[in-house]
C-alpha atoms as one frame of an Amber mdcrd trajectory, in Angstrom:
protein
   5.527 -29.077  -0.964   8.454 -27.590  -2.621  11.489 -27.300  -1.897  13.945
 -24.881  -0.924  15.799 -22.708  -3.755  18.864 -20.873  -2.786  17.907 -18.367
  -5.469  15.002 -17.003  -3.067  17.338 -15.691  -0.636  19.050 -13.124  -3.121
  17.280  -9.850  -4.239  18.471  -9.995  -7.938  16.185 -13.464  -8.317  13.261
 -10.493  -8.092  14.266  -8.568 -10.748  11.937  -8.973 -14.297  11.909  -6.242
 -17.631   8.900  -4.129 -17.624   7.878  -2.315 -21.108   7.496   1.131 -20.087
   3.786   1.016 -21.962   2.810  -1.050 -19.146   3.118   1.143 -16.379  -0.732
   2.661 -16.155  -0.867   6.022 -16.182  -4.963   6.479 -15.911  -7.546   4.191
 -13.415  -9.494   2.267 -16.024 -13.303   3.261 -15.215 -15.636   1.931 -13.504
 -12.937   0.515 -11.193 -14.630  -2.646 -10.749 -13.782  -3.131 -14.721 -10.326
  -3.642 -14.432  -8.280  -7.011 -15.726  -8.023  -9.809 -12.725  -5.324 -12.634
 -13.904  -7.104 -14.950 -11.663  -5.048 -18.310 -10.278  -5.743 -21.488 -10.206
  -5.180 -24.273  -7.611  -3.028 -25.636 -10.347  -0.727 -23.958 -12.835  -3.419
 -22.369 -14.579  -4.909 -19.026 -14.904  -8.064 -17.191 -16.145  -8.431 -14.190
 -17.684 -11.253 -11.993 -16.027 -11.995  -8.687 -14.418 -12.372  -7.317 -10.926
 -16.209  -7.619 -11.449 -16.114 -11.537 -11.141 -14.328 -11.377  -8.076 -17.321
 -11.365  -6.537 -17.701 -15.239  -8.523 -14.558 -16.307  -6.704 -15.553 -15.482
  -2.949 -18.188 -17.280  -0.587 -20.557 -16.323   1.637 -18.760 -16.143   5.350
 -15.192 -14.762   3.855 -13.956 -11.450   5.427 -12.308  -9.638   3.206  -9.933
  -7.188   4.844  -8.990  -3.491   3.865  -6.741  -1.307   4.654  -9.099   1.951
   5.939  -6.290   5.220   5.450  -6.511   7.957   4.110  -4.024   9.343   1.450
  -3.236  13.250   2.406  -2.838  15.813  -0.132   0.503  16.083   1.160   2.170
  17.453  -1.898   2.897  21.328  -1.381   4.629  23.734  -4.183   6.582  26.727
  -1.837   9.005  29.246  -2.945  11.853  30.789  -1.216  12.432  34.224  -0.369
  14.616  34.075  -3.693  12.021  33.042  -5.921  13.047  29.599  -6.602  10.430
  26.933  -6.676  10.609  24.114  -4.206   8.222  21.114  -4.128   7.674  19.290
  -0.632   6.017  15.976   0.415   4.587  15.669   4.009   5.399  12.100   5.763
   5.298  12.318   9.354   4.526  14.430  12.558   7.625  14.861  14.625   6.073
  17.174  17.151   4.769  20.460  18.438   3.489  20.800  15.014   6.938  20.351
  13.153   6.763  17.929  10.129   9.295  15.477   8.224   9.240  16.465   4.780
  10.870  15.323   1.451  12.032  18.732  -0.165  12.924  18.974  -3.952  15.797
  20.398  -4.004  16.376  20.091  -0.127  19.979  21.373  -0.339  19.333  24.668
  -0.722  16.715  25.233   2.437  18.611  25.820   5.311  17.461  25.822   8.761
  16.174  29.066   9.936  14.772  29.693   6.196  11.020  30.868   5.621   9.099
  29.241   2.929   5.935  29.935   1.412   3.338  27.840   0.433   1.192  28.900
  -2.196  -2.435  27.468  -4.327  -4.729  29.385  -5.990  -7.576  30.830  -4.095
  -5.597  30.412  -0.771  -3.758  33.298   1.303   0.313  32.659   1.243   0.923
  29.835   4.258   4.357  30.492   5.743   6.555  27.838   6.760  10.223  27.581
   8.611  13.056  25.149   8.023  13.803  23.813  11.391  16.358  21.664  10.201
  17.645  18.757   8.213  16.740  14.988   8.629  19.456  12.991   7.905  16.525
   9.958   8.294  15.191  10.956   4.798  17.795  13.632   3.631  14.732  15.882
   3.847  13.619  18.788   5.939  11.633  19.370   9.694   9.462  22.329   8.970
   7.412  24.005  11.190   3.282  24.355  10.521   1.105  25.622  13.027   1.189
  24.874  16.270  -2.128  23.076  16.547  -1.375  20.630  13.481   0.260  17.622
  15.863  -1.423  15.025  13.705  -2.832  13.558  10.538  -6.302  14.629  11.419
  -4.926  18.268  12.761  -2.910  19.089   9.404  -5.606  17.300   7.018  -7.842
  20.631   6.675  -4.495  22.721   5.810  -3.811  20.417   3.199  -6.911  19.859
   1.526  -6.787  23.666   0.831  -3.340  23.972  -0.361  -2.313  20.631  -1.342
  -2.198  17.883  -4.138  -2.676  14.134  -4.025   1.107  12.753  -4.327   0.807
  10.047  -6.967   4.049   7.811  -7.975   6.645   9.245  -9.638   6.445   6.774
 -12.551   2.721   8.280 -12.962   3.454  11.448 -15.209  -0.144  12.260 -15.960
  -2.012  14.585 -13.617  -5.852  14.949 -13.484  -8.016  16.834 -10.661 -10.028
  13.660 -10.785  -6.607  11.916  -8.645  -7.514  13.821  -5.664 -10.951  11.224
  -5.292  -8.909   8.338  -7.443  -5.996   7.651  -6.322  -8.474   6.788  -2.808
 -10.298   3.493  -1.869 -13.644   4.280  -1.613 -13.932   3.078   1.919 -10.730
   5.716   3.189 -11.422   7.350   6.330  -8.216   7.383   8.408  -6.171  10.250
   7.254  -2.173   9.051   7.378  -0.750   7.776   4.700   1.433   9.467   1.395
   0.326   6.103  -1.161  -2.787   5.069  -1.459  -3.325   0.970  -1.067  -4.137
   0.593  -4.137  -5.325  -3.040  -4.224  -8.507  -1.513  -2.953  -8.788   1.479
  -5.678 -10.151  -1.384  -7.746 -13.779  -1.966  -5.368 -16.241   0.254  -6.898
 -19.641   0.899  -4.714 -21.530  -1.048  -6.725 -19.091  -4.195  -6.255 -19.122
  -3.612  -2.292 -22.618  -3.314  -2.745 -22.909  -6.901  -4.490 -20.522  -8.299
  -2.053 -22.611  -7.124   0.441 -25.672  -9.045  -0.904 -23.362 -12.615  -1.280
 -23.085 -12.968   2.435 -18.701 -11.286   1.918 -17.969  -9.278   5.110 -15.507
  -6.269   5.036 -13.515  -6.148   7.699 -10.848  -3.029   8.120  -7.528  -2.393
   9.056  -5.566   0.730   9.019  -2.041   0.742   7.751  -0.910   4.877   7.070
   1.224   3.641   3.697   4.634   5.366   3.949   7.291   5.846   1.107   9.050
   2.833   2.315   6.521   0.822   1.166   8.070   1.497  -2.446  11.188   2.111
  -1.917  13.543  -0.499  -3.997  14.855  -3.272  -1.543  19.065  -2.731  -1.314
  19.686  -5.290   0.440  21.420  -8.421  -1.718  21.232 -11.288   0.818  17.823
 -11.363   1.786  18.353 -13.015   4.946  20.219  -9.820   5.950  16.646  -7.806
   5.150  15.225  -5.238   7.391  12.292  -3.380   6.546  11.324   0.367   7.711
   8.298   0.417  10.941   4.897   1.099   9.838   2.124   2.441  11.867  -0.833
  -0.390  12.432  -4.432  -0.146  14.394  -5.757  -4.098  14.473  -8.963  -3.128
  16.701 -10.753  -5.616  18.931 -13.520  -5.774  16.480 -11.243  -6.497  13.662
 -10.033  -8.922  16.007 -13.427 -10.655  16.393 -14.469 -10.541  12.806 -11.400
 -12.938  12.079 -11.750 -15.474  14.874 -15.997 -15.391  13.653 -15.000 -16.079
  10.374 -12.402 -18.727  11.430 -15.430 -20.524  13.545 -17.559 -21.335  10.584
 -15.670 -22.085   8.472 -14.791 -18.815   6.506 -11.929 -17.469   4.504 -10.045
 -14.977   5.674  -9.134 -12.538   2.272  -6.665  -9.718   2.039  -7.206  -7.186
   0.072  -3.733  -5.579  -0.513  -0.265  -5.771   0.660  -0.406  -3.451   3.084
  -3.529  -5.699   4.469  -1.641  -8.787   4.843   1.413  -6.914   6.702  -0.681
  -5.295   9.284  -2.273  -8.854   9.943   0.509 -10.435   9.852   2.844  -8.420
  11.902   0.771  -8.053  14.346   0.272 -11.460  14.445   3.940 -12.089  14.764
   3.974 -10.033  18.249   1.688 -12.500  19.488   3.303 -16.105  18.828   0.898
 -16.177  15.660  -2.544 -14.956  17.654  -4.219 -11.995  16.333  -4.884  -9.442
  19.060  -5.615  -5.948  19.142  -2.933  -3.386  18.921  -2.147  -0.172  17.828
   1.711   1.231  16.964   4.444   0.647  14.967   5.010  -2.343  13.731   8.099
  -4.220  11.444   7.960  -7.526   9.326   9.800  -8.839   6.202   7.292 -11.450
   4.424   9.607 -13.306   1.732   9.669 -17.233   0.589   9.621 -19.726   3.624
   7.349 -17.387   5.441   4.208 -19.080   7.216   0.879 -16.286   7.485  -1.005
 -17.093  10.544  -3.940 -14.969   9.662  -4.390 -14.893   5.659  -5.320 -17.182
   3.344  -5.877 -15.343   0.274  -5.155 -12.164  -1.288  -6.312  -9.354  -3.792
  -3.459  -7.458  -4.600  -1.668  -5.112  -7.718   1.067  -5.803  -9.795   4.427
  -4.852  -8.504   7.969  -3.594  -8.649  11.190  -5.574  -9.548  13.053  -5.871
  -6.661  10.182  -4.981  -4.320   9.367  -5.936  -1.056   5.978  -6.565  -2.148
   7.411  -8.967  -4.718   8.487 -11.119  -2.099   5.648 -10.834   0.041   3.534
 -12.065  -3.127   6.300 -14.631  -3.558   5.596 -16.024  -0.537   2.637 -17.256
  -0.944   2.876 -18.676  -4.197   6.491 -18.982  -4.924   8.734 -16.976  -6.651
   9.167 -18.999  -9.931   5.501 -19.069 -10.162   5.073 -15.213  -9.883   7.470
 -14.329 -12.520   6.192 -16.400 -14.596   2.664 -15.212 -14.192   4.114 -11.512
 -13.952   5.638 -12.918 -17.531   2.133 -13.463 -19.000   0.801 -10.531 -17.562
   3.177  -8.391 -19.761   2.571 -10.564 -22.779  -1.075 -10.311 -22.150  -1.456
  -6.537 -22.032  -2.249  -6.394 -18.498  -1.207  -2.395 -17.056   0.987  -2.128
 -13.876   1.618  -0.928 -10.230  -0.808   2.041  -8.832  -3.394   2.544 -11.616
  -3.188  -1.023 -12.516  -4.862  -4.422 -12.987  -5.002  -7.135 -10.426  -4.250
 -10.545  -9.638  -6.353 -13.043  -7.244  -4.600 -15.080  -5.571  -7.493 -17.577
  -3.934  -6.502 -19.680  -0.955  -6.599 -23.326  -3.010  -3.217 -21.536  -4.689
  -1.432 -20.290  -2.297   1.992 -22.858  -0.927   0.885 -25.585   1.232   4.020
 -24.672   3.379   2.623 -21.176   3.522  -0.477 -21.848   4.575  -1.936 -20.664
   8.270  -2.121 -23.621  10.066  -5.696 -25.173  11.136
């Protein structure tokens, strides 16, 4: 066990230089193909690739994925002016009204039309309703009927774009299919859980055929999710609500896997909060549920549910850093984050992985039997 280290508790411990070249700005192809630093129970580490993954798990694991859909939710409008504005749909708000980011924002002023405009489609007219001081972004109003993700997903597959990072400056139609897990089928979220960009059919497929079960969650993966952490003194730490569905059969699959003897694997971040969380409502039980939900994972944190984890490289200063850090300790990360960078490996969305198997993860961390 190790022991406690004051320097966990402050935000600038999380920080680490990042070569701009390693940022990824193209999915390597096939996805399965991509680097996997792989850990071991000790201090050591192999060099592989998302393929042998399939090496590292047993027959009677669950591996568990986050199911949502990424909406095309970026829109180009102009103003009656002229001027151009750019605008990123987040959330319902109701009677078909919508909180959007607005680029620039300043200038749209409530009672203002907007249109939106893509090639092929008729103008789409849209009013400012007014501002959000939540986001520092606009309401605007879209038809009536579109009260949901599900409603407003048709609208924006005809006049909308994928919404990839910012630090991702290349563009390709091929994004709109990418930047999405092959297994997506909840429409929700504005960032794709991209842990799971990285299982190709054909690696599913050989899963499959080992005896691995998939199991799914659905997380709708919001801006905060990358959003730099502010906050200095990490005790002090509150995260923004997420939306969660943990269904009874999810529910199931775990406590099957738990009987015999299984492993239960996360594939993802956003995975492990939505287990976790919801865990956390229920004095460490997983149960079904379905809502919002709000956790901070960071070193001295003990999962209930997972015991092993498939996830990207992340930010300095994340939250996901010190989820990660949690279950392997935050020395140890940044100095495998170190070798990662010496090594080449390529960064955040459209990025390599690391596989974290349960033998590694903090004894202290560790769900208990």
């Amino acid at each position: 066990m190790t022991s406690f280290d004051s320097a966990d508790q402050w935000l600038s411990s999380y920080s680490f230089d990042l070569p701009e070249e390693r940022i990824a700005q193209r999915p390597i192809e096939p996805r399965h193909a991509a680097r996997l630093l792989m850990l071991e129970a000790d201090s050591g580490v192999r060099h592989q690739s998302v393929w042998d993954l399939a090496d590292e798990l047993q027959s009677g694991d669950v591996l568990v994925v986050n199911d949502t859909r990424v909406l095309r939710a970026r829109l180009v409008a102009r103003r009656a002016t002229g001027g151009a504005v750019e605008l990123l749909v987040l959330e319902p708000v109701g009677q078909g009204r919508w909180r959007c980011l607005a680029k620039p924002a300043k200038k749209l002023k409530p009672g203002e039309w907007i249109t939106v405009e893509a090639d092929g489609q008729p103008p789409l007219a849209l009013q400012v309703i007014e501002a959000d001081p939540e986001t520092g972004g606009r309401i605007l109003q879209f038809p009536a009927e579109c009260t949901d993700a599900a409603a407003l997903e048709p609208l924006l597959v005809r006049y909308g774009a994928i919404p990839l990072p910012p630090y991702i400056h290349e563009h390709a139609e091929s994004d709109n299919q990418r930047y999405q897990t092959r297994y997506a089928s909840q429409p929700g979220a504005v960032a794709a859980p991209t842990a799971g960009l990285h299982l190709s059919d054909e690696l599913l497929a050989e899963l499959h055929t080992r005896g691995i079960e998939l199991a799914r969650v659905t997380l709708h993966v919001g801006l905060g999710t990358f959003r730099p952490v502010e906050t200095e003194d990490l005790s002090q730490l509150q995260l923004h609500s997420e939306w969660v569905e943990v269904s009874e059969e999810l529910v199931a699959t775990v406590a099957a896997c738990r009987q015999r003897g299984g492993r239960v694997i996360a594939v993802g971040t956003t995975s492990v909060r939505s287990l976790e969380a919801v865990a956390a409502l229920h004095g460490g039980q997983l149960q079904p549920h379905r809502g919002s939900v709000n956790l901070v994972i960071q070193p001295g944190f003990r999962f209930a549910v997972v015991q092993g984890l498939l996830t990207n490289f992340h930010l300095p200063k994340s939250s996901l850093l010190l989820l990660v850090s949690a279950l392997i300790g935050r020395k140890r990360l940044l100095d495998l984050y170190a070798e990662a960078i010496a090594e080449g490996y390529r960064f955040f969305s459209y990025g390599d992985a690391m596989w974290i198997p349960p033998e590694a993860v903090l004894e202290q961390a560790k769900p208990r039997p």
